[in-house]
C-alpha positions in Angstrom: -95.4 -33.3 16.7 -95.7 -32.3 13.5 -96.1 -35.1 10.8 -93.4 -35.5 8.4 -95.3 -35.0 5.4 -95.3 -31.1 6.4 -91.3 -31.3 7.2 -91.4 -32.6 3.5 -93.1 -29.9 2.0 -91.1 -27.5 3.4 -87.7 -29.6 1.9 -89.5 -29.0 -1.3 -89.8 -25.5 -1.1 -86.0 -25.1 -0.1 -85.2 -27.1 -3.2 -87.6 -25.9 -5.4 -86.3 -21.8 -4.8 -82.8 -22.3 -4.7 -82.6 -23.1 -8.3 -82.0 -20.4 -11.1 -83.3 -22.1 -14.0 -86.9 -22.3 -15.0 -89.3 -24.0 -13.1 -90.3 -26.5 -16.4 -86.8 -27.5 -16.2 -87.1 -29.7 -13.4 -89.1 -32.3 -11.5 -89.0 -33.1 -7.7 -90.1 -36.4 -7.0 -90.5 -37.5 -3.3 -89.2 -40.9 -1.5 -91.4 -43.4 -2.1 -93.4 -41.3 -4.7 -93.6 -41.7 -8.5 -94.6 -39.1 -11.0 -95.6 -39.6 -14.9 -92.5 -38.5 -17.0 -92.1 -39.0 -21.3 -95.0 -41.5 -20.7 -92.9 -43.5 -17.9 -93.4 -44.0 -14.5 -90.7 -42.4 -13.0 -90.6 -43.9 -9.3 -87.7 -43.4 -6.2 -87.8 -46.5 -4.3 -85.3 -45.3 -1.6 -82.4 -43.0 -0.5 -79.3 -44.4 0.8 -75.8 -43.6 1.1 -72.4 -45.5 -0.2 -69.2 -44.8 0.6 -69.9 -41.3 2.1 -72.2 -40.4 -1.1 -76.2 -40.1 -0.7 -78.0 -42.2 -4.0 -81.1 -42.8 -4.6 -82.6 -46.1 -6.7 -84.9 -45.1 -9.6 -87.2 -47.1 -11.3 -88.5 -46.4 -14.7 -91.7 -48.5 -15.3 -94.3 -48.6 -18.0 -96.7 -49.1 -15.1 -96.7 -49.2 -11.4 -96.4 -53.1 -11.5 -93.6 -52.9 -14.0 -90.3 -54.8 -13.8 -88.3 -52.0 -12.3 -84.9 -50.9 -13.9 -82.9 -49.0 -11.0 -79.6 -48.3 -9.8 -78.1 -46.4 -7.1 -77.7 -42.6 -8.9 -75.7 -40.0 -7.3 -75.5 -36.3 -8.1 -74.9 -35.0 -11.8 -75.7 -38.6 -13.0 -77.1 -38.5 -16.5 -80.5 -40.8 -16.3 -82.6 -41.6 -19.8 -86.1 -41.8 -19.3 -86.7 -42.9 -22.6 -85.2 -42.8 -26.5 -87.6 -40.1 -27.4 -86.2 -36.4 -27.7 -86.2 -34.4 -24.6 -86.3 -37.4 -22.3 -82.9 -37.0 -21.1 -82.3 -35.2 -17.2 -79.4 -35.3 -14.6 -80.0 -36.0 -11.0 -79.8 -32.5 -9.8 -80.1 -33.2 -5.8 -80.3 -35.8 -3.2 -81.7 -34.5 0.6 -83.2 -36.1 3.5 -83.4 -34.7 6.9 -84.9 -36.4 10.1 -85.3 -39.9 11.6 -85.1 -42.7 9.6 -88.8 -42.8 8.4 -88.9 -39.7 7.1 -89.3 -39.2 3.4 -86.5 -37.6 1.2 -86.6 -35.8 -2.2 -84.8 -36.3 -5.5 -85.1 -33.1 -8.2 -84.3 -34.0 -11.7 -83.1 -31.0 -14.2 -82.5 -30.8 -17.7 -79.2 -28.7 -16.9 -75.4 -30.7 -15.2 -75.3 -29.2 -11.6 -72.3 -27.8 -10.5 -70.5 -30.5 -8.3 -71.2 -30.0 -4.6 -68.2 -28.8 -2.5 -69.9 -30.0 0.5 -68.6 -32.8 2.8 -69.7 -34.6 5.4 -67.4 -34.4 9.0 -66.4 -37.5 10.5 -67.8 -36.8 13.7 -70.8 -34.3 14.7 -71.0 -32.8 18.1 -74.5 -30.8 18.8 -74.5 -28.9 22.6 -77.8 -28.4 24.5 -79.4 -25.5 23.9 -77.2 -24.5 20.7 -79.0 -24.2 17.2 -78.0 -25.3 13.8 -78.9 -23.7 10.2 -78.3 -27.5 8.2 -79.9 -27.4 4.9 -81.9 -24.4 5.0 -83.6 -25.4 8.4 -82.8 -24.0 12.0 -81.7 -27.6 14.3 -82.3 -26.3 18.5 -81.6 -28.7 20.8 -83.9 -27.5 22.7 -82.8 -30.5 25.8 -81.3 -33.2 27.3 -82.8 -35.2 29.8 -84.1 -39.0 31.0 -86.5 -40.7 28.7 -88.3 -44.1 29.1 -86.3 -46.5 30.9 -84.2 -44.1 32.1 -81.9 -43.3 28.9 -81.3 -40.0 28.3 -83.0 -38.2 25.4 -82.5 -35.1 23.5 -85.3 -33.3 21.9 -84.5 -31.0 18.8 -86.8 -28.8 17.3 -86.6 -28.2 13.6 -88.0 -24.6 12.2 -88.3 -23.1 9.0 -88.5 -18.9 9.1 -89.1 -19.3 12.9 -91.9 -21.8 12.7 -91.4 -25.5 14.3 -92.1 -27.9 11.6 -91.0 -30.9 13.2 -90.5 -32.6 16.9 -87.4 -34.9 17.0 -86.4 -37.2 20.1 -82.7 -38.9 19.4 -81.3 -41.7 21.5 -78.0 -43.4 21.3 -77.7 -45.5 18.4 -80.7 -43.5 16.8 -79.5 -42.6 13.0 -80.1 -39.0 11.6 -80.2 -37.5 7.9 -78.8 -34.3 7.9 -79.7 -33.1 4.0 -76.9 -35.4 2.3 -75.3 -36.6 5.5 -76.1 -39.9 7.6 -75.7 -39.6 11.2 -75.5 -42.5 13.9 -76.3 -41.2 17.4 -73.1 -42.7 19.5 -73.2 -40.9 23.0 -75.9 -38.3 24.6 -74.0 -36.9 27.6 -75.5 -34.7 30.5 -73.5 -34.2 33.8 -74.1 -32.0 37.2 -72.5 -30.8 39.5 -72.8 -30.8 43.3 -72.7 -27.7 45.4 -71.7 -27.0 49.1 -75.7 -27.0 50.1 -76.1 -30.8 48.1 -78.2 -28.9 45.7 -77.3 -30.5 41.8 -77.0 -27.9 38.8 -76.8 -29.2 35.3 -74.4 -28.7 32.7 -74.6 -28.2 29.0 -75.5 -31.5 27.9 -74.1 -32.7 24.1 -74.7 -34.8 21.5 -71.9 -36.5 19.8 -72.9 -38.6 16.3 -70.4 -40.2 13.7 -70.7 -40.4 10.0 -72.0 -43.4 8.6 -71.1 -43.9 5.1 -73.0 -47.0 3.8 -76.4 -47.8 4.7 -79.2 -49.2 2.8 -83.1 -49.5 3.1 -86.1 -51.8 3.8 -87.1 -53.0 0.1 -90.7 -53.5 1.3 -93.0 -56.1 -0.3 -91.8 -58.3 -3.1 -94.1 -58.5 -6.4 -95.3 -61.7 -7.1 -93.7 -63.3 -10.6 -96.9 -63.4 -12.2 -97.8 -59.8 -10.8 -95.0 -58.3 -12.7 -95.4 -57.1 -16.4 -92.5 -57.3 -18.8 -89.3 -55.3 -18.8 -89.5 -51.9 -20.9 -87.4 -52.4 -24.2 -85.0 -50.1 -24.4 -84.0 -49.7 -27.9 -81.2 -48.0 -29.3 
C-alpha cells in the first residue's frame, strides 16, 4: 500500500495546476499542517462537513502554542490573516479523498473563486470492476470478496496518469471522502449463481454508500492552560 502522504502530494499537484492565476497568489496548506503567513501561523486543524458543505477550522496563532482563533470556513470565505496590507485571502478549495485518516488540503488565494456547481448525490453506487475519474484521480474497484471474519470487502485502487497511488479496502459502515463529498459505506453486495453441474459463478458485485452531511473530527490533545500563550489582538 502506498502511504497517504504520496496520495497527498498528488492532491496537491491536481490543485496546484488547475488554477490560472499566478503561482504567488496562493498557498496550499495541508490537514493538520501549518505554514508561516504575514508573520502568523496559519494552521488547519481539521476538515469536516456541515449540512452537505466541506469546511475546514483555521487557526491563526502567533505561535504554535497560541490560543487558536478558528471557525468552520467554507469556499469563497473571506479570512484576514492580519490588519497589515496584503494579508487578506479567500478559501479557494476544500478536498479530501480516502479513508478517514487520510490528510486533506485547503488552498488559499488572493482572488473570489467562482462558486462550485458541484453537488454531492444522495446515494453512490460503485460496481465491481467499474472505474471512476472523481477529483482528477481514476477510482477501480478492482473486487469484491470475504475479508476477516468473513465480511465482504471491496478493494479500490486509486491512480493518477495510470500509476496506483493508493490501496483502499472499504467495509460496511466504513466512511469515504470523495474530494468535497463524505461517503458512509451502507451495503457491499456480491451474489452467485448456481449452474446445472453445482459449479457457483459470481456476479458483479456493488458498492452502495449514502451522503453524510455532518460529521466532525477527533480534536486531539488539549493544551494545558498554562501552556497556552495569549490570544492575538486583533485591532481594528
Amino acid at each position: 500500500m502506498v502511504k497517504n502522504s504520496f496520495l497527498l502530494a498528488v492532491l496537491l499537484i491536481l490543485l496546484i495546476t488547475s488554477f490560472t492565476y499566478a503561482q504567488s497568489t496562493e498557498i496550499t496548506i495541508p490537514e493538520s499542517g501549518y505554514t508561516e503567513i504575514c508573520g502568523k501561523m496559519l494552521m488547519i486543524d481539521g476538515i469536516w462537513m456541515s449540512e452537505g458543505i466541506i469546511r475546514a477550522d483555521i487557526s491563526i496563532l502567533d505561535s504554535p502554542n497560541s490560543k487558536p482563533i478558528t471557525g468552520g470556513y467554507k469556499g469563497g470565505d473571506e479570512i484576514t490573516i492580519s490588519s497589515e496590507e496584503g494579508c487578506t485571502y479567500y478559501v479557494f478549495a476544500i478536498t479530501k479523498s480516502g479513508l478517514m485518516d487520510s490528510k486533506g488540503t485547503v488552498v488559499l488565494s488572493k482572488y473570489i473563486p467562482v462558486p462550485a456547481l458541484h453537488v454531492c448525490g444522495d446515494s453512490l453506487i460503485f460496481y465491481e470492476t467499474r472505474g471512476y475519474k472523481i477529483d482528477g484521480l481514476d477510482w477501480h474497484v478492482t473486487s469484491i470478496k470475504e475479508g476477516d471474519g468473513g465480511k465482504l470487502e471491496a478493494e479500490i485502487n486509486i491512480t493518477y496518469n495510470t500509476s496506483i497511488i493508493e490501496n483502499l479496502y472499504l467495509k460496511e459502515n466504513d466512511f469515504l471522502w470523495l474530494g468535497d463529498c463524505l461517503y458512509e459505506v451502507k451495503h457491499i453486495y456480491k451474489s452467485f449463481v448456481t449452474s446445472s453441474d453445482k459449479t457457483r459463478k459470481p456476479l458483479e458485485g456493488r458498492i452502495s454508500m449514502t451522503k453524510i452531511s455532518d460529521y466532525t473530527y477527533s480534536t486531539g490533545p488539549v493544551i494545558k492552560g498554562e501552556d497556552i500563550n495569549k490570544p492575538i489582538d486583533h485591532k481594528k
